[in-house]
N, C-alpha and C positions, 0 to 999 in steps of 0.2 A: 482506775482504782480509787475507793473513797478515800478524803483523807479526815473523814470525822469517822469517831466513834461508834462499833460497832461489834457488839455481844456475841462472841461466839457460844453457839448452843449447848457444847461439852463444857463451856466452864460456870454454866447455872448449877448454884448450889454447891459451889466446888466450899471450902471449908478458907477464912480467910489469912491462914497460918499455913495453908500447904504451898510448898514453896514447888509450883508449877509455872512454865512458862506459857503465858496467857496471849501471845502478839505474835507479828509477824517477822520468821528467822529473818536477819537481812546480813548477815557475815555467818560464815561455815568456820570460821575459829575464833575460838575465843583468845583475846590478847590482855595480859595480865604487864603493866605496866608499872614502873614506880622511880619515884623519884625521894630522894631521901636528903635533907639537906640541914645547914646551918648558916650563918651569917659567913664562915670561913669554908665549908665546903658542902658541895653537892656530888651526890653519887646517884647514877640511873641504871636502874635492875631491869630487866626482860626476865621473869618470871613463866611457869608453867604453873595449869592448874595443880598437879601434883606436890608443886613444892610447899614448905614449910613454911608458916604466916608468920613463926611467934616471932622469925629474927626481924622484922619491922617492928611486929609488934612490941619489943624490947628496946628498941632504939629508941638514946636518947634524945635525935634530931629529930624537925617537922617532917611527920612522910607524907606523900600524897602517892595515891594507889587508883589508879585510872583502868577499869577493866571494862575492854570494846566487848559484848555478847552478853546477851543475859540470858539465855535455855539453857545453864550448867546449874541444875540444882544439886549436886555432887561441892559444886566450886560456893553457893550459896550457904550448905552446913557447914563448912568450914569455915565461913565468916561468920556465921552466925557465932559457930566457937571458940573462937579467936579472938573476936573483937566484941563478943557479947551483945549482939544484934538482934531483937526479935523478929520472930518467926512471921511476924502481920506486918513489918517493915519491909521484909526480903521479898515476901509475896507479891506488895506494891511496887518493889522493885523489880518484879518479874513481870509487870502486869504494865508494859508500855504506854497504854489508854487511859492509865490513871489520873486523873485529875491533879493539877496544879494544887501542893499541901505542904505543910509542914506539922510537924511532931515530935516533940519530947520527950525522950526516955530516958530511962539510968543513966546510959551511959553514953548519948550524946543528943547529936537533934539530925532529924533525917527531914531532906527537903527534897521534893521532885519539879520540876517545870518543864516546859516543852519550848526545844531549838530548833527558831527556822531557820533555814537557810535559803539563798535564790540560788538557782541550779542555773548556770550560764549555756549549758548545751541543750535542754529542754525546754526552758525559758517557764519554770514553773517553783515555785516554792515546795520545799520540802521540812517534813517535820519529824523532828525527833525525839525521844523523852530521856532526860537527864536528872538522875537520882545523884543527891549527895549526903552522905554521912559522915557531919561534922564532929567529932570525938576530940581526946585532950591529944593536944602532938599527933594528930592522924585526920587526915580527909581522905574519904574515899568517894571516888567519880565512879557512876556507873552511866554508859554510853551503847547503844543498840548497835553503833558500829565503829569501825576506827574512822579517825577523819581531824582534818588539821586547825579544826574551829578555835584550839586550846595553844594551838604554836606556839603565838603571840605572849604566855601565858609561860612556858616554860622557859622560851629566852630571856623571859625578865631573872628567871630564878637564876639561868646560869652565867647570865655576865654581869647582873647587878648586884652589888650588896646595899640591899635596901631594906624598904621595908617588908617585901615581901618574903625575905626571907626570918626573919624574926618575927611578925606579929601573932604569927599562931594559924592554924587551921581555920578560923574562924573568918579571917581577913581571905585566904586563902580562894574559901567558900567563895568568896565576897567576889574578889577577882573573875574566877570562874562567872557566877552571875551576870557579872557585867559585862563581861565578854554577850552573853546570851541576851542581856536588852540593848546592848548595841549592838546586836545582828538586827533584832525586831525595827530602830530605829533607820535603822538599812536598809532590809527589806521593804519600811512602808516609805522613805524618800525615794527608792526605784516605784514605787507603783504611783506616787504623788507624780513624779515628773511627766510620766503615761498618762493618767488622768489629768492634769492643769495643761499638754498638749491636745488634748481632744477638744478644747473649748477655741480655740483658734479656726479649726477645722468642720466645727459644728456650726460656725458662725458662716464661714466660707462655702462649704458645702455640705448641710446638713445630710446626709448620703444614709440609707440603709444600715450599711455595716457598723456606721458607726453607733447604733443600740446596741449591737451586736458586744461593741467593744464595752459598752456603758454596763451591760449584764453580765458579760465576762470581769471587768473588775469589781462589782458589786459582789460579786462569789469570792473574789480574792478577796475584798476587805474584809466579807463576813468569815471567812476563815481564819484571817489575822485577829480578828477581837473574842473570835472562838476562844482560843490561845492567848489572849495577852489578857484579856480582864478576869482569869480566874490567877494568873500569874501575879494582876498588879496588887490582889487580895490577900496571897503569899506572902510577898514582899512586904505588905504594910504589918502583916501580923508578925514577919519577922522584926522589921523594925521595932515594932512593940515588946518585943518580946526579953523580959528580962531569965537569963539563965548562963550559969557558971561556963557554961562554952560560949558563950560573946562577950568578950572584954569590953569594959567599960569605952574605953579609949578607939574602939574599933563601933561606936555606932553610932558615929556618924557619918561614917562610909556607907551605912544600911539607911540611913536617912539619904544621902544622895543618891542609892540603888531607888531608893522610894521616887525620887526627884527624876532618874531616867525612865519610868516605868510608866509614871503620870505622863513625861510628853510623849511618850508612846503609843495610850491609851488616848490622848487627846489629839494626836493626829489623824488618829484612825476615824474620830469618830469626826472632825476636821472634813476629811474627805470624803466621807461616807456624805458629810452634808455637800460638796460640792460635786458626789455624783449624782446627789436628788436634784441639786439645783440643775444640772447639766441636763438632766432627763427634761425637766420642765422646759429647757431652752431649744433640744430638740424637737421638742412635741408643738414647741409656740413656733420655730423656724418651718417646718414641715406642716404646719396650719397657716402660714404667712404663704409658702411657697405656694401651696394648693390655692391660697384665696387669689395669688398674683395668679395663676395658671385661669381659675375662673372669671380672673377679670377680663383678662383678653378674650379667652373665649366667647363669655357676654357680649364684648366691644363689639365682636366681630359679627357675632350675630345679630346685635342692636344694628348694623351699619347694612347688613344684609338684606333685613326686615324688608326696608323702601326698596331697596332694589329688586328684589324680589314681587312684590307690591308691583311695578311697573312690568317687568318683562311677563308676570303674570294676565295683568289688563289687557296688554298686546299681543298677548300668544289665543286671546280667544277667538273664539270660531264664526264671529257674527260678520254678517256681510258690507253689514255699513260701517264702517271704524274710518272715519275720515282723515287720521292719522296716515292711513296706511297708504297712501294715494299721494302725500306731500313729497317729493322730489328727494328733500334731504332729510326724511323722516327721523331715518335707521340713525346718525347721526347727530341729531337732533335729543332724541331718546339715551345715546351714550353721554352725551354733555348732560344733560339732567342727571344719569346716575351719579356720574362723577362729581358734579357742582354737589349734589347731596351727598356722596360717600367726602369730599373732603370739606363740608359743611357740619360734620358730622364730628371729624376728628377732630375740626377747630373747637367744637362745641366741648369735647370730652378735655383735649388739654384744657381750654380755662378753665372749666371745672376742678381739676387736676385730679380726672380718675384714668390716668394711666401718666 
């Protein structure tokens, strides 16, 4: 299955306010999650799509509102009316394959990027697209399925009173985010440690398979940078970005999100240069191996030549060869080759062409 971008036929021309779901189902329920807190208490809700938004929405503590599925456009209008979200925001929320963005509206800023993950049982990276809507005292996570990338994330809320409990949804965002470029940073130190063992091995036995392996990860980088350089574009323009939902005091966290995105982006492209160089080391090892493979060959047949040359003289048909008549001819004729074949290999070592 691909894992790039790819237009399905039915959603040409679809209208960019219809809140349809554009992507591929990957959870059969939708999980409505939340977490409602302050510097002195947290409360965690398991919600249905049915129930009523406005008691968060009233709340005077920070919520954060985590929903696993995105084909409920029934669960869609309701946030739209609830939380005052346009209908081109929800859309791209519905719309998985959307591109790495952020935007500003009334009534908060809405940010999308894509979470990779490395899959331990398949041994292959997986991607997912992660909507946030940063509002005043409210963040809401949208996630294609449930999954425990965010744990890490919620433990902090319920046994620390820190800052994450007080700085605001915006800090909150923030958390989130970095949780998602220290997965990228993860994901590309497992493919770096793959790639910088190949070069031991290339050297040792420059083998076949190991192109094999050189253009299998060339696909995985170029899918990580698919993903992180329209991400590291987000982030900078978040950083830039002045508006009443990022507190002053909170952008300098967005300036270090900036700080983890750039070694991200500059890993990638890191190792992209040490699979080119890898490939040229292959192509020069397996052009050494073949010149060594033709140099013996040559050797062998340079040493052949003369002996051949003799047994040839002596194998012909004429009746007077006065060789052929000498007692210890036969004999005679094998010390010639010999003195020549190891006259021959003296001659090539001091040369030093083998």
């Amino acid at each position: 299955m691909s894992r790039y971008i790819k237009k399905k036929k039915e959603d040409i021309g679809l209208s960019p306010y219809a809140l349809v779901f554009r992507g591929q189902k990957k959870t059969d329920k939708i999980v409505l999650s939340a977490m409602d807190f302050n510097l002195d208490d947290v409360t965690e809700l398991e919600l249905s799509i049915s129930d009523d938004l406005q008691v968060l929405k009233k709340s005077k503590k920070l919520t954060w509102l985590n929903i696993d599925g995105l084909d409920n456009a029934q669960l869609m209008e309701n946030l739209a009316r609830v939380y005052k979200i346009e209908n081109n925001i929800l859309s791209d929320v519905m719309n998985p394959s959307v591109r790495p963005k952020l935007q500003e509206y009334e009534y908060g800023i809405f940010v999308t990027i894509k979470m990779l993950q490395y899959n331990d049982v398949e041994d292959i990276l997986t991607v997912e697209n992660l909507s946030l809507i940063i509002a005043e005292n409210t963040l809401i996570s949208f996630q294609e399925q449930a999954g425990l990338v965010f744990e890490p994330i919620r433990e902090r809320i319920r046994k620390h009173k820190n800052k994450i409990r007080t700085s605001g949804s915006d800090y909150l965002a923030f958390a989130l985010l970095d949780v998602v470029v220290d997965n990228y940073i993860y994901v590309i130190g497992l493919l770096g440690e793959k790639i910088e063992n190949l070069e031991e091995d290339m050297t040792n036995d420059p083998r076949k398979e190991l192109l094999d392996d050189i253009n299998a990860f060339k696909r995985e980088l170029n899918f990580l940078r698919k993903n992180i350089k329209p991400a590291k574009e987000m982030i900078l323009n978040l950083n830039k970005m002045e508006s009443e939902f990022i507190h002053d005091e909170n952008h300098i966290h967005f300036r270090e999100l900036q700080d983890n995105i750039n070694e991200a982006s500059e890993l990638t492209d890191s190792y992209r240069e040490i699979l080119y160089d890898q490939l040229s080391i292959y192509h020069s090892s397996m052009s050494t191996k073949l010149n060594e493979i033709m140099r013996v060959l040559t050797i062998i047949s340079v040493i052949f030549i003369p002996i051949t040359f003799i047994v040839g003289v002596y194998g012909t048909n004429f009746v007077n060869v006065p060789e052929l008549h000498w007692a210890h001819g036969y004999f005679i004729m094998w010390g010639v080759m010999l003195a020549t074949t190891l006259g021959m290999l003296w001659f090539f070592k001091r040369k030093k062409w083998f």
